[in-house]
C-alpha positions as CSV (number, residue, x, y, z in Angstrom):
1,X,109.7,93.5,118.6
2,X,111.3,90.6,116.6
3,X,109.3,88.6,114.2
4,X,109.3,85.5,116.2
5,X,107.7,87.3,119.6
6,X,105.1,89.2,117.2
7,X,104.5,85.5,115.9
8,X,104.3,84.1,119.7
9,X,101.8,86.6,120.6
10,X,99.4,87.3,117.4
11,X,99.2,82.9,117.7
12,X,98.1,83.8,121.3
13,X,95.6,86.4,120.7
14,X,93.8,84.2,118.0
15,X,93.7,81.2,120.4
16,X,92.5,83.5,123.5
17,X,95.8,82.0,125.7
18,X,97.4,85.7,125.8
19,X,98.3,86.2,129.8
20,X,98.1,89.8,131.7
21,X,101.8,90.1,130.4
22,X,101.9,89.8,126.9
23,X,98.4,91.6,126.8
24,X,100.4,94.5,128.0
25,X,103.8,93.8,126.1
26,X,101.1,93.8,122.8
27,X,99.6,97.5,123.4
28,X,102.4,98.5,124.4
29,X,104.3,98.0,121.2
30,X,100.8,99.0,119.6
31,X,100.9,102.3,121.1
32,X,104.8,102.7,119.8
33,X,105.0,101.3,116.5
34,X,102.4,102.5,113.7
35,X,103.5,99.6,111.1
36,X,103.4,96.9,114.2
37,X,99.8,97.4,114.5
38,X,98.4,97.9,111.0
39,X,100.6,94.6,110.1
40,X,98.9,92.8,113.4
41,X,95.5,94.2,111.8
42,X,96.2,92.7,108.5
43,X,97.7,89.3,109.6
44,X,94.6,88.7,112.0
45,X,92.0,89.3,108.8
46,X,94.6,87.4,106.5
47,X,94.5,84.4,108.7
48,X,91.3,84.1,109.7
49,X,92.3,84.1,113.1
50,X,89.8,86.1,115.0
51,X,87.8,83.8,117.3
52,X,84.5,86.0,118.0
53,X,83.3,89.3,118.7
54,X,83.7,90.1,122.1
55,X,80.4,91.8,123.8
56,X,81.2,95.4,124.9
57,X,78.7,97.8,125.6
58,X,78.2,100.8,123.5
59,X,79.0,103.2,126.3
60,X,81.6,101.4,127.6
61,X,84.9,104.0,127.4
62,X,87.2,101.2,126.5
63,X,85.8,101.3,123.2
64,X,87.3,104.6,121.9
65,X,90.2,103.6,123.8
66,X,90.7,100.3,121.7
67,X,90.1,102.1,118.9
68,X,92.5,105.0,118.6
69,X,95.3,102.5,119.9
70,X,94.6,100.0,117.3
71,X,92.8,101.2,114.1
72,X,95.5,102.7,111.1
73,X,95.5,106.4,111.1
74,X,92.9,107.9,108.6
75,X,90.3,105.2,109.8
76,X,87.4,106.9,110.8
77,X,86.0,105.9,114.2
78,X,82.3,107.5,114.0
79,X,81.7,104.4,111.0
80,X,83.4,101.7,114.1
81,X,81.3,103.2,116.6
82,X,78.2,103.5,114.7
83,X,78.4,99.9,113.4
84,X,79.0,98.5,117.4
85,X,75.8,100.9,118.0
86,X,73.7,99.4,115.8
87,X,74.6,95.9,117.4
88,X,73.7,97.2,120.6
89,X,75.8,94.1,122.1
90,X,75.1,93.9,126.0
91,X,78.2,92.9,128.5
92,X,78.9,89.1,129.1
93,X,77.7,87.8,132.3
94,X,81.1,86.4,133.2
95,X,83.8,87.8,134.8
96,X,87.0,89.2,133.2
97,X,90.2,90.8,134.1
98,X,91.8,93.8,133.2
99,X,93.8,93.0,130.3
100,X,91.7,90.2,128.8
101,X,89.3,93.3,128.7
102,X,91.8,95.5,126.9
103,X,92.3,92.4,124.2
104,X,89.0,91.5,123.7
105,X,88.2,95.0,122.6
106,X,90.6,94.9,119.8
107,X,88.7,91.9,118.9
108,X,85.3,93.8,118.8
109,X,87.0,96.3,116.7
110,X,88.1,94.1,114.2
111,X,85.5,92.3,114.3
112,X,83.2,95.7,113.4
113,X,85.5,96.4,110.7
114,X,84.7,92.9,109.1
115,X,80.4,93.7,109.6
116,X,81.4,96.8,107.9
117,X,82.8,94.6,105.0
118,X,79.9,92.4,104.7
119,X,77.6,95.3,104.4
120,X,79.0,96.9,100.6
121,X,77.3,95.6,97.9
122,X,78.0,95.3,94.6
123,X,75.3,95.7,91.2
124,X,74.5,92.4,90.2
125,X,76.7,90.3,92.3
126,X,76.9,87.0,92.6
127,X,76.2,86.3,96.2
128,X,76.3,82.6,97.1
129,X,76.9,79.5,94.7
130,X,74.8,76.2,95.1
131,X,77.1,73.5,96.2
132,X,74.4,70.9,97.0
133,X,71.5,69.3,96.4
134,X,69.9,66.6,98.0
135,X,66.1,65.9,95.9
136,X,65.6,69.4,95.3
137,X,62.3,70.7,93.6
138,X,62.5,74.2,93.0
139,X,59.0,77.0,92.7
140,X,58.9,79.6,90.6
141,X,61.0,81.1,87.7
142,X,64.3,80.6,89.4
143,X,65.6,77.0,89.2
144,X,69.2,76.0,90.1
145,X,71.8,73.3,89.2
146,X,74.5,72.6,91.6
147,X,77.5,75.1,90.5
148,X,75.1,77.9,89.8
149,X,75.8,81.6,90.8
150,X,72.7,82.7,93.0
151,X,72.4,86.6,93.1
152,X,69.8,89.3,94.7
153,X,66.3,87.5,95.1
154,X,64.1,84.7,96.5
155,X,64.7,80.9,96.4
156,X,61.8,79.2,96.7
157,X,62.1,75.4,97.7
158,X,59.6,72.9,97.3
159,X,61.0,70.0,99.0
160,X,64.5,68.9,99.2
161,X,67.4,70.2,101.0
162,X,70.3,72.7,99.2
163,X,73.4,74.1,100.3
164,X,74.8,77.4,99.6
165,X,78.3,78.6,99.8
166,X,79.0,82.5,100.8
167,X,81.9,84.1,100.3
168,X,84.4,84.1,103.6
169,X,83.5,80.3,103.7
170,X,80.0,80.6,105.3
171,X,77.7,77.7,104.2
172,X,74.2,77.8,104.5
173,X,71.5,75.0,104.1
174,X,68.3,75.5,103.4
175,X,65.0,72.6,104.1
176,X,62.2,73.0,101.9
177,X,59.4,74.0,102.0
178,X,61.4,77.4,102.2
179,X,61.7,80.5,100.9
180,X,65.0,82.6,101.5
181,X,66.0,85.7,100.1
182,X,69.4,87.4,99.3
183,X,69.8,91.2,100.4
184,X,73.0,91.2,100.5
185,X,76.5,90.2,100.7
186,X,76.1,88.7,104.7
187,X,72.6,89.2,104.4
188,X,69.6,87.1,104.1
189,X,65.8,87.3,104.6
190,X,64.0,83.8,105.8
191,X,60.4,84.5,105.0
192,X,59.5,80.7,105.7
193,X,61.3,77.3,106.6
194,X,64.1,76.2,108.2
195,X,67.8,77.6,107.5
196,X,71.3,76.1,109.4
197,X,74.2,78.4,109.0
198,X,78.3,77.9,109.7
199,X,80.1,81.1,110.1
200,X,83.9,80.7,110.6
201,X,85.2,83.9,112.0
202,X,85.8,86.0,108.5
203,X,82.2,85.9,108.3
204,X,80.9,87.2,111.8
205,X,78.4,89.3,111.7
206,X,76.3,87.4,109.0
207,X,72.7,88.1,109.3
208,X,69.6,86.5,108.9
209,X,65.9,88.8,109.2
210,X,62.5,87.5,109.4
211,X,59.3,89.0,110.3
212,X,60.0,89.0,113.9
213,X,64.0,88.9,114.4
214,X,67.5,89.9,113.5
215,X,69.8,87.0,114.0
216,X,73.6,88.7,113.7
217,X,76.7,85.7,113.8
218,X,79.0,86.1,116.4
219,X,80.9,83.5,115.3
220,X,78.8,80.4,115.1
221,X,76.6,77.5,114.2
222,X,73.1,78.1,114.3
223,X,69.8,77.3,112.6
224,X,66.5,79.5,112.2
225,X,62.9,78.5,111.6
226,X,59.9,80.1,110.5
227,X,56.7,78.6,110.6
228,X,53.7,79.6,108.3
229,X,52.4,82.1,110.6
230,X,55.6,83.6,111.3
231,X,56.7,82.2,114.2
232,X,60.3,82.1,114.5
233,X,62.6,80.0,116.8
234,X,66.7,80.2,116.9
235,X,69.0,77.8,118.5
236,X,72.7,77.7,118.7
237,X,74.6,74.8,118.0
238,X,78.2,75.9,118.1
239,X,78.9,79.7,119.6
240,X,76.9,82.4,119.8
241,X,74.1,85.0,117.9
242,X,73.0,88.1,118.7
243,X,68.7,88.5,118.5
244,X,66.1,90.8,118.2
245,X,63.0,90.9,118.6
246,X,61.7,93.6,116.2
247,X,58.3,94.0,117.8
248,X,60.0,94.5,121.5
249,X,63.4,95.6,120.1
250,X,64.5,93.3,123.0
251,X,68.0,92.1,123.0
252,X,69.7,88.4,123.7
253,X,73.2,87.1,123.2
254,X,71.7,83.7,122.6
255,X,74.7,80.9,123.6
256,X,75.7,77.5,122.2
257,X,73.1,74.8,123.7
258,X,70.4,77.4,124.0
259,X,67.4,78.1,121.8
260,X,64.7,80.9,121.9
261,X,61.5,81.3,120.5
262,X,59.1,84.4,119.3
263,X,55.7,83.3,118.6
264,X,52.4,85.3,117.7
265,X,51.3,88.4,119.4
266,X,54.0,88.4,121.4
267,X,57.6,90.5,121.4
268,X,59.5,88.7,124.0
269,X,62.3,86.0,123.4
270,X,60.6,83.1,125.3
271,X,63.8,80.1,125.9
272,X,62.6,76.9,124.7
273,X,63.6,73.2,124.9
274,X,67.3,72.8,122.9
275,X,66.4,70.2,119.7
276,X,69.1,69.9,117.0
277,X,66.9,67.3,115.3
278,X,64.8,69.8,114.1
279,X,67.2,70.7,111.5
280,X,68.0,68.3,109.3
281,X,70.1,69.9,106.9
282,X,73.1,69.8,109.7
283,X,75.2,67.1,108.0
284,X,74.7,68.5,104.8
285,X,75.9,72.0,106.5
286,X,79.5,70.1,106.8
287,X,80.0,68.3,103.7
288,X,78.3,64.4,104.9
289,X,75.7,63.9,101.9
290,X,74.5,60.7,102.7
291,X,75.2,57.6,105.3
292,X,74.0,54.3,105.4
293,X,73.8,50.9,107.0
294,X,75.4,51.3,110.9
295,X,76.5,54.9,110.4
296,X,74.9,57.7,111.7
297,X,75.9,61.4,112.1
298,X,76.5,63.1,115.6
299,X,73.9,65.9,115.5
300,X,75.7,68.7,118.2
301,X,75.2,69.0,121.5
302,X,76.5,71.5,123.9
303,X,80.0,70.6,124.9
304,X,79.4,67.5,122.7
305,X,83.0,65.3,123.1
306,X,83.1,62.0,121.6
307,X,84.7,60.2,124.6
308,X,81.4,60.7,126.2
309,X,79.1,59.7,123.5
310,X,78.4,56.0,123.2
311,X,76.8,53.7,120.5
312,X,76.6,50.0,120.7
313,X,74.3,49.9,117.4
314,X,76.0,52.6,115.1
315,X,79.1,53.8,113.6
316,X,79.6,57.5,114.6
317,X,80.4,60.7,112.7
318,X,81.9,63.6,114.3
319,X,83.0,66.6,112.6
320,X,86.3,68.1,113.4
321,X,88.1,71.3,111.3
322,X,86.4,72.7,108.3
323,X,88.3,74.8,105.8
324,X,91.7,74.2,107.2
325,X,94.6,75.1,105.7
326,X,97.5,72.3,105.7
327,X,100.8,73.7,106.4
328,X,103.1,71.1,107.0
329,X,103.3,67.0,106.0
330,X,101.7,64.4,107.6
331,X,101.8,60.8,107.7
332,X,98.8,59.1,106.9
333,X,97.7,55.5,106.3
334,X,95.5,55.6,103.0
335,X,95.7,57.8,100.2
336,X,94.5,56.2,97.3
337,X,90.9,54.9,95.9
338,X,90.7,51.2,96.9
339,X,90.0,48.2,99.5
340,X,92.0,47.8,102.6
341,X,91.8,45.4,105.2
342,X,94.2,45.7,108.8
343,X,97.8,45.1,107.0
344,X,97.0,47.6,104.9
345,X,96.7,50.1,107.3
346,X,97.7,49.3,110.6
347,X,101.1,50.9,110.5
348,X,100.7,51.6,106.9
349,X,102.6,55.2,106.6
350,X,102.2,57.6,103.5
351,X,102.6,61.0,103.0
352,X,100.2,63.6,102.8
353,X,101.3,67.1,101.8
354,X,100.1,70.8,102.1
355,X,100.0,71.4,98.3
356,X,98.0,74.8,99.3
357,X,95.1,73.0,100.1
358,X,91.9,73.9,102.7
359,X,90.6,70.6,104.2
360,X,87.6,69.0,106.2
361,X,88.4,66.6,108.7
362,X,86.0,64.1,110.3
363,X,86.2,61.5,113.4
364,X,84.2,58.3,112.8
365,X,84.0,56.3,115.5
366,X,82.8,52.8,117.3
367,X,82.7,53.5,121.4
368,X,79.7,51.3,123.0
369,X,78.5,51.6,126.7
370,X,80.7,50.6,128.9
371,X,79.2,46.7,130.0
372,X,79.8,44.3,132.4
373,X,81.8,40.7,131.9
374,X,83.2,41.7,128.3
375,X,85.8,39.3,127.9
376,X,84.2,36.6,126.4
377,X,81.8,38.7,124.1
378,X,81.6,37.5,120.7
379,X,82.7,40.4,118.0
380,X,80.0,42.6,116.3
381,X,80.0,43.3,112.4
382,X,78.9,46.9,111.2
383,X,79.0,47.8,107.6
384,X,77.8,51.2,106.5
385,X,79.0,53.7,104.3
386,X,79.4,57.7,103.9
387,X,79.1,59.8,101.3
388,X,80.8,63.7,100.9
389,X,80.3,66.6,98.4
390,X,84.1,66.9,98.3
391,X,87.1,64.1,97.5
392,X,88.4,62.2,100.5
393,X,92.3,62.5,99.8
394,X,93.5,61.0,102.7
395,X,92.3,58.4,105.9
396,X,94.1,58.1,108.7
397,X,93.4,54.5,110.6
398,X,96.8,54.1,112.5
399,X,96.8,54.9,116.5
400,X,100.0,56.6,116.4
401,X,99.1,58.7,113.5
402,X,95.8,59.6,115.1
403,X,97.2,61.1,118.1
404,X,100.1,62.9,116.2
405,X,97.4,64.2,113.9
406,X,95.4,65.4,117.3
407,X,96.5,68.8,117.6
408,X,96.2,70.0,114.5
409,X,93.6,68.2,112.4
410,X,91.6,67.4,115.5
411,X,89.1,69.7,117.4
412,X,90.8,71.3,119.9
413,X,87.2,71.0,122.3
414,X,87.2,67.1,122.1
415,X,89.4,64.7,124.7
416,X,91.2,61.8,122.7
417,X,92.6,58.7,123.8
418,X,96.1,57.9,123.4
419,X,98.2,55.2,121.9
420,X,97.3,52.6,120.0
421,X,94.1,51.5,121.4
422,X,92.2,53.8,118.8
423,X,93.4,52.2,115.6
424,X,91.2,49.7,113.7
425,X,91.3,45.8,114.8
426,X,92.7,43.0,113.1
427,X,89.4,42.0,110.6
428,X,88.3,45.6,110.2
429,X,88.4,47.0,106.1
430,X,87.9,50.1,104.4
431,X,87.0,51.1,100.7
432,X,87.3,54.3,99.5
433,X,85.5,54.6,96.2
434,X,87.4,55.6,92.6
435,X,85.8,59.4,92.7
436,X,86.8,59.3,96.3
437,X,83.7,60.6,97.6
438,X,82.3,57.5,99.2
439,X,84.0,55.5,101.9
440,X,82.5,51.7,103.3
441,X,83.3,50.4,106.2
442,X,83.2,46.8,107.8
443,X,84.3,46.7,110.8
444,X,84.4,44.1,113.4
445,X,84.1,45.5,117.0
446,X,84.2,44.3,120.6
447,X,82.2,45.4,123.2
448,X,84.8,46.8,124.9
449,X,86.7,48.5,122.3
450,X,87.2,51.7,120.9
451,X,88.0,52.3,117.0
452,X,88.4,55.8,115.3
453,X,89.9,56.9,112.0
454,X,90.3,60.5,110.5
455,X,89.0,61.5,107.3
456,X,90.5,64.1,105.8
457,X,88.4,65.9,102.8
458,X,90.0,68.4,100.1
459,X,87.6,71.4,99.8
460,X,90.0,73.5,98.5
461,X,88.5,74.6,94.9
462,X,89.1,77.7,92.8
463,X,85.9,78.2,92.1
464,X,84.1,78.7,95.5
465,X,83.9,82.0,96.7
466,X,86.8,82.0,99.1
C-alpha cells in the first residue's frame, strides 16, 4: 500500500467516512503487513484522530478478533481485555453493518490502550495546571495563582469559578462552592459542587467519581454536580459518558442532550429535564472569560447549529475547533491590535500562517427572527465586547474568506451560508485590544441580515501540559 492510499484511508477512519470497501482493503493490509499496522497505530494516537470509543460488549467475539489483527506483537491482550471489562460498555442501540463493526472495534482497542495510559501514575506529579480564574477564593491550606502546578489532593473552592488544564488537552472547570480531588492522571473525585469537562479524543476515558457514580469520557463534553447531600446529576453537552451507579452498579451510556440523576436512597439513574444553564463555568471551559454589552455566549444544545438559532437583542458566540493545529496559510482580514471599520476589512486580505501553532476558533454572530415587512426597518446598533484567556491572532470578517475558512476552521456539525451575505455591513467596526485578548464590537444590523466573523485564538503554549 502506497503512502498516499494509507493516507486516504487512516483520514477516513478518523472522520468515520470509511465505506465497506476500504474497511476491508484496511484489514486486509493489517492482517499482511506487521509495520502497516503498528505505523496506523501510531499515526492515529500521534494525531489525535480517534473520534470515540465505540460500545462493544465484553463478550462480544469481535473483540479478540480486533485485537490480534491490530495490536503490535508482544502486546498483551489479557491487560486490553481486562480494561474493556471493567468498562462494562453495553452495545449501541443503533444499527450497524458488517464492516463499520470490524472498524469500530479497532477504535475500542485503541481507545483501551489510551484508558490504560491515563491510569499510570507518577510520585509527585504534577497533574493539571490552573489556567483561570474568574474571583476565586480558595479554603484551606492550598491556595493557587493562575500558572500553578496542582498535584495529588483536594481543591477546595469558596466561591469563584477556576479552570484546570490536564494533560492530552482536557480542560476542566470547576464552580465554587466545590471541592475536587486529584487521584490521578485522568482521574478526579467531586466530593461537592459543580465540575464541566472537555475531553478531546486523546483523553477518552477521563473519569470523574463521586459518592454515587463513575462518570468515564467517551469522548465528550459534559458537566457533573453534587449537591450537599450527595446527590449527583450528569448531563452531556457534546458526545457521550459512560455511568454508574455504585449503589446499583447499574449501567448507562448517557448521550449528548441527555442528563440523569441519582438522588438519596436510591441506586437507579432516573433521566431528568436537559439544563445547560446549570453550569455556568461552560464559557470559561472554552477559553470566553468575560462578555459584555449585546454579547452573549451560546450555551449547547443538542444538535445546536447556528443557522437555527436566532437573536434580535444579542450578539452571539458559538464555539467552533479547539486545539487545532494549522497546517496550511490562510487569508484573513485582521491580524493586528487595533480599530477597524468596513474598508478595513471588507476584502481586506492578510496572511495567516501555521507557524506550529494549536488554535481556537469561534463564530460570533448577528441572525434575528425572521420578521415580516423588513425593508424599510431602521438599522440597530449593538456594541459589546469579549474577552479570552488566550491572544486573538487573527479575525476573519470577509464573506469569501469565511466560507473558504469553512471546512477547516469551522465545525464540521454547523450549516453555513455562502457568499458574501455573511460579512460585516458597511458601518460595522471592530477593536481588537493591544494584549489581543479583548475584542469590541459595534455593529449596525438590519433586521433582515445576517453578520458573522471568525476568531481565531493562539493556544498553543510550551508550557501547558500538551
Amino acid at each position: 500500500m502506497n503512502d498516499e492510499r494509507f493516507n486516504e484511508l487512516l483520514e477516513g477512519f478518523a472522520d468515520g467516512t470509511l465505506n465497506n470497501d476500504a474497511s476491508r482493503e484496511l484489514l486486509t493490509a493489517f492482517a499482511t503487513d506487521v509495520d502497516l499496522k503498528a505505523r496506523f497505530l501510531s499515526e492515529l494516537r500521534l494525531q489525535n484522530s480517534l473520534r470515540g470509543l465505540s460500545l462493544l460488549d465484553e463478550a462480544d467475539r469481535r473483540v479478540q478478533d480486533v485485537m490480534q489483527c491490530i495490536l503490535p506483537e508482544r502486546t498483551s491482550l489479557d491487560m486490553s481485555a481486562a480494561v474493556l471489562s471493567a468498562l462494562r460498555l453495553s452495545k449501541p442501540s443503533r444499527r450497524w453493518y458488517p464492516a463499520a463493526k470490524w472498524v469500530a472495534g479497532i477504535a475500542a482497542v485503541i481507545a483501551l490502550g489510551w484508558f490504560v495510559m491515563w491510569s499510570l501514575p507518577k510520585a509527585d506529579e504534577s497533574l493539571a495546571i490552573v489556567a483561570h480564574q474568574i474571583d476565586a477564593t480558595w479554603s484551606g491550606d492550598r491556595k493557587f495563582t493562575p500558572g500553578a502546578h496542582v498535584g495529588k489532593g483536594h481543591l477546595k473552592l469558596v466561591a469563584g469559578v477556576v479552570r484546570l488544564d490536564f494533560a492530552k488537552d482536557v480542560r476542566l472547570t470547576l464552580e465554587g462552592p466545590a471541592d475536587l480531588e486529584l487521584i490521578g492522571p485522568g482521574e478526579t473525585r467531586l466530593h461537592s459542587g459543580k465540575l464541566t469537562a472537555n475531553v478531546p479524543p486523546d483523553g477518552i476515558g477521563f473519569q470523574v467519581h463521586t459518592e454515587r457514580a463513575k462518570v468515564v469520557d467517551l469522548g465528550t463534553t459534559f458537566g457533573v454536580s453534587v449537591g450537599t447531600n450527595g446527590a449527583t446529576d450528569v448531563a452531556v453537552f457534546e458526545g457521550r459518558v459512560a455511568v454508574t451507579s455504585l449503589a446499583s452498579r447499574e449501567e448507562k451510556i448517557i448521550n449528548e442532550g441527555d442528563e440523569v440523576t441519582l438522588n438519596e436512597g436510591s441506586g437507579a439513574l432516573m433521566p431528568q429535564k436537559f439544563n445547560t444553564h446549570a453550569f455556568r463555568g461552560w464559557p470559561v471551559l472554552f477559553g470566553v472569560v468575560n462578555t459584555g454589552g449585546k454579547i452573549r455566549f451560546a450555551y449547547p444544545q443538542p444538535h445546536l447549529n447556528p443557522a437555527d438559532v436566532t437573536d434580535g437583542d444579542n450578539i452571539v458566540i458559538f464555539t467552533e475547533r479547539f486545539a487545532t493545529k494549522l497546517r496550511t496559510d490562510f487569508t484573513v482580514s485582521v491580524t493586528e491590535p487595533g480599530d477597524y471599520g468596513p474598508d478595513e476589512t471588507i476584502g481586506r486580505k492578510e496572511t495567516l500562517r501555521p507557524e506550529k501553532r494549536r488554535v481556537n476558533t469561534y463564530l460570533i454572530q448577528y441572525h434575528p427572527p425572521q420578521a415580516k415587512n423588513t425593508a424599510n426597518s431602521d438599522p440597530k446598533r449593538f456594541v459589546g465586547e469579549v474577552s479570552f484567556d488566550r491572544p486573538i491572532i487573527a479575525i476573519i470578517a470577509d464573506g469569501e474568506q469565511l466560507t473558504a475558512s469553512d471546512q477547516v476552521l469551522g465545525r464540521k456539525r454547523f450549516a453555513y451560508p455562502l457568499g458574501i451575505g455573511r460579512s460585516l455591513k458597511n458601518g460595522d467596526h471592530l477593536s481588537l485590544s493591544q494584549d489581543r485578548h479583548t475584542l469590541k464590537l459595534d455593529w449596525q444590523v438590519t433586521a433582515d441580515g445576517v453578520n458573522q466573523i471568525r476568531v481565531i485564538v493562539d493556544v498553543s503554549d510550551p508550557q501547558t501540559m500538551r
